[in-house]
Legacy VTK file of the C-alpha trace (Angstrom):
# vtk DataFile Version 3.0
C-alpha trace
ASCII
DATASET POLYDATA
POINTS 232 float
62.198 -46.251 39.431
65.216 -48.776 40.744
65.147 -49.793 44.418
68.372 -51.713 45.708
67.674 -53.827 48.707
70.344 -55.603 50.719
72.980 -56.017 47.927
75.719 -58.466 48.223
78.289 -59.164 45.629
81.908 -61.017 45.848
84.847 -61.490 43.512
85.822 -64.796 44.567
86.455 -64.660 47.882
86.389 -60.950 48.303
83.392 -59.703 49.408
82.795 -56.196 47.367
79.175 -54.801 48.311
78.114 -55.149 51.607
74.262 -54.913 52.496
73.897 -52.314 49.738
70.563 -50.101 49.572
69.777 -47.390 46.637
66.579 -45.735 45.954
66.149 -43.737 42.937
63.334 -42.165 41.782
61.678 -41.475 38.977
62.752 -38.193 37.129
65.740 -38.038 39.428
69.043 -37.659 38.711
71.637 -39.055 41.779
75.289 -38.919 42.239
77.138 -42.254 42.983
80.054 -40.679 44.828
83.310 -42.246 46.519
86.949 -42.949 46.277
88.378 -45.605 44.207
87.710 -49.033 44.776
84.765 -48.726 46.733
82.534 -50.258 44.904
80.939 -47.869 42.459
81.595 -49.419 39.062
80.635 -52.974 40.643
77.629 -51.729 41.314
76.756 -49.959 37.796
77.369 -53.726 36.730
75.684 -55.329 39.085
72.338 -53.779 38.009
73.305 -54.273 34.299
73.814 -57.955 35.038
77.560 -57.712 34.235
78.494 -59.251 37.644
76.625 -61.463 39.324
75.395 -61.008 42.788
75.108 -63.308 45.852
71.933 -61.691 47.557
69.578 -59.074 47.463
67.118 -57.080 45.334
67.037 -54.973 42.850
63.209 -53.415 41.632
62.734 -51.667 38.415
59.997 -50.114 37.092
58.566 -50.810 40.232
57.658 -54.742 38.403
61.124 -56.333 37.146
63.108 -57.758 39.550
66.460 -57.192 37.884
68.471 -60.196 38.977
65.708 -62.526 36.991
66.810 -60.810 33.591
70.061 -60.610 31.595
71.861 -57.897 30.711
70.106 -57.626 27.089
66.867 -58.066 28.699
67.593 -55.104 31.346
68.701 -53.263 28.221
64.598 -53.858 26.352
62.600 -52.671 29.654
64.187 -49.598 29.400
68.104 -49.359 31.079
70.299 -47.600 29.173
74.415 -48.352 30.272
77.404 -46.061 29.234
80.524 -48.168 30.648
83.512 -47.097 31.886
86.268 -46.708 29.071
83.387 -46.209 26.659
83.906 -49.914 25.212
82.604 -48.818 21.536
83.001 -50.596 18.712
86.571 -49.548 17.158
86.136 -50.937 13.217
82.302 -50.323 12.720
81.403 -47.211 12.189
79.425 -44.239 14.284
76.437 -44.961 12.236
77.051 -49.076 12.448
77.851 -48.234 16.517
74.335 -46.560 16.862
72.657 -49.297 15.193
73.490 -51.662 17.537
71.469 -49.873 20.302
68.623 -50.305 18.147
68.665 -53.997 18.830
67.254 -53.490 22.057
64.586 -51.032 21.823
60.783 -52.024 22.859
59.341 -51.060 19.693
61.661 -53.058 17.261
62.284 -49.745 15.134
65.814 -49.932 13.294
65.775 -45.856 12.518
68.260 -43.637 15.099
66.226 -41.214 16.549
66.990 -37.468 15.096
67.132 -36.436 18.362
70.844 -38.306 18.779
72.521 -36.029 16.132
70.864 -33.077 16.998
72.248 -33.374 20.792
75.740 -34.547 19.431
75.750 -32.739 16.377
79.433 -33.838 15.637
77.883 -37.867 15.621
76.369 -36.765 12.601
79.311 -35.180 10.471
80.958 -38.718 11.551
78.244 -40.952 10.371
80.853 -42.677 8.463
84.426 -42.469 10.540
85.154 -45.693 12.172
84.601 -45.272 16.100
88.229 -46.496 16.584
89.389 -43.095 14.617
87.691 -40.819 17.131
88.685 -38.671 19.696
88.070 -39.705 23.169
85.443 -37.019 23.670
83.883 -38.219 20.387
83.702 -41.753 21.273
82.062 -40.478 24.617
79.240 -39.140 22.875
78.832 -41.858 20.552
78.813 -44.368 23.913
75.901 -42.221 25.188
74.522 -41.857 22.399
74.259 -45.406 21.480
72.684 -46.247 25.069
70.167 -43.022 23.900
68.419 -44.528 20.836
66.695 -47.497 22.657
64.932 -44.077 24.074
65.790 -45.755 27.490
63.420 -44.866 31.383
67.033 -45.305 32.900
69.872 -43.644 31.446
73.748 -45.301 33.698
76.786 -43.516 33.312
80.123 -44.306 34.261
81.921 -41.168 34.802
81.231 -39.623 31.926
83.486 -36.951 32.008
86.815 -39.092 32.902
89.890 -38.105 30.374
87.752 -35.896 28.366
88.581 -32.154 27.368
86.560 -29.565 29.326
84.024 -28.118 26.451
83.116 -31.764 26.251
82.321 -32.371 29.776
80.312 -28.961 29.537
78.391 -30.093 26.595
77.837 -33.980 28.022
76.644 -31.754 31.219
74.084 -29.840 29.529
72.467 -33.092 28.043
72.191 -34.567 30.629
70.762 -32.053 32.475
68.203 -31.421 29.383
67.323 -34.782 29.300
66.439 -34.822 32.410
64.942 -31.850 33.590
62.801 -31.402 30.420
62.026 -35.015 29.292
62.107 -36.347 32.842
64.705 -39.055 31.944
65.797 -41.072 35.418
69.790 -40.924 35.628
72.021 -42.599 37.845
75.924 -41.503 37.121
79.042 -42.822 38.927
80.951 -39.504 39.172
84.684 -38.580 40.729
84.179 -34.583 39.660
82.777 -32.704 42.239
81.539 -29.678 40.381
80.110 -31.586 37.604
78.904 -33.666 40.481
77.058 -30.442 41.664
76.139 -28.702 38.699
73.657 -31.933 36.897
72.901 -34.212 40.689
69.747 -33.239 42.126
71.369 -36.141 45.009
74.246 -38.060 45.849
74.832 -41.289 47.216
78.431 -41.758 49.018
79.897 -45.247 49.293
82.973 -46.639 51.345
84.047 -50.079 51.858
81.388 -51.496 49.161
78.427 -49.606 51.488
75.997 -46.896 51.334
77.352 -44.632 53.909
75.672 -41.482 53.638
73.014 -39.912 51.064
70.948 -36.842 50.738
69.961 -33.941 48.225
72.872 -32.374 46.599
72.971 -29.347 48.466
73.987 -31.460 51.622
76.627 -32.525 50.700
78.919 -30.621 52.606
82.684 -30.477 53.628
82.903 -32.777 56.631
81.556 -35.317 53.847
83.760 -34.572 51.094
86.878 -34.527 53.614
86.037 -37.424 55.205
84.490 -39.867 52.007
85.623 -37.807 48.820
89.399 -36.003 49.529
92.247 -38.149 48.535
LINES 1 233
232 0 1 2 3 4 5 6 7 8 9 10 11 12 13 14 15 16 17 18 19 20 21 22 23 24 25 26 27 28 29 30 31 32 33 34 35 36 37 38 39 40 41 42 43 44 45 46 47 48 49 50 51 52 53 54 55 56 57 58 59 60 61 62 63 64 65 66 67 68 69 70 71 72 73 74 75 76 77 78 79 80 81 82 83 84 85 86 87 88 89 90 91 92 93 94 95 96 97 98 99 100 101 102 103 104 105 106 107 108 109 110 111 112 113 114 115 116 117 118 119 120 121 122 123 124 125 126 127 128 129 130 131 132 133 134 135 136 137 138 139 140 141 142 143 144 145 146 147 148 149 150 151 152 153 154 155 156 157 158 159 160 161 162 163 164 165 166 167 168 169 170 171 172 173 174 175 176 177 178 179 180 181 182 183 184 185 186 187 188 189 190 191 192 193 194 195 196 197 198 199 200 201 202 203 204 205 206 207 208 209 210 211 212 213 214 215 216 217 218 219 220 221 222 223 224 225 226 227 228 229 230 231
């Protein structure tokens, strides 16, 4: 599904991904693990065509190279992105937030799919609240599920569970994990919590230093790892 080949990327003068490789596969769900400021989020941008990069590849679909496309063109061949800090749209509404999405889907429809409200039932009973007036695990869901109606092959996450109360994180959890288990959605998450980590990964990736420096299924990833890539 996304194949990462020799990634380099700088800010200025500062050279922030070194040589990076990713493989994902289709169906799968990885881990993008490390401590801060190694790279992680630059990365998650990097494929959306939020930062530029210097060298490399980056394969989707297994026929777009990624680097070629802009970030709303990334967005129409399927990518879904859920930033960082959310980054909705404070004075338009959760309806007027999911609408946007639409924009990019293949098929040009303008209708949210029912699917969206039924996952994040709470989206629904807000139709009409201004994004800016929800909670922080509100706007969370109505992030993902604005990246969700373009019905996207790729679903990106930025720590999805950062300053959010814990029945939240449990709930953003089990969607995930539905959406990908039982409609074989491909999801790559950038994530700092290592039971959440656990509980939806099927695989991790850990980075250091802007560079892939260890991967495997999820069930290897074991202390010596965590202590020596993961413990603060």
């Amino acid at each position: 599904m996304l194949t990462i080949s020799g990634l380099n990327q700088y800010y200025g003068e500062s050279h922030t991904l070194w040589d990076m490789d990713l493989e994902l596969k289709e169906g799968g769900c990885l881990c993008l693990m490390g401590r801060n400021g190694v790279g992680k989020t630059t990365l998650l941008k990097s494929i959306m065509g939020l930062q530029p990069v210097k060298q490399g590849t980056m394969l989707f679909d297994g026929k777009h190279e990624l680097s070629k496309l802009g970030p709303e063109q990334r967005a129409r061949i399927g990518i879904g992105y859920v930033p960082q800090g959310r980054e909705i749209f404070p004075q338009l509404t959760v309806e007027e937030n999911l609408k946007v999405g639409l924009s990019a889907r293949r098929d040009k429809s303008r209708k949210i799919p029912a699917q969206i409200f039924e996952m994040f039932p709470v989206l629904d009973e807000m139709r009409s609240r201004r994004g800016g007036d929800l909670s922080g695990g509100q706007q969370q869901q109505l992030a993902i599920g604005r990246a969700l109606v373009l019905e996207p092959k790729l679903l990106i996450l930025d720590e999805p569970g950062e300053g959010i109360q814990p029945n939240i994180v449990q709930l953003i959890g089990d969607v995930i994990m539905r959406l990908n288990k039982e409609q074989g959605l491909t999801v790559l998450l950038v994530e700092q919590k290592l039971p959440f980590a656990r509980r939806v990964g099927q695989a991790f990736v850990l980075m250091d230093r802007g560079r892939n420096v260890a991967k495997g299924e999820m069930a290897g990833l074991d202390e010596k790892l965590i202590k020596q890539y993961l413990t603060v």
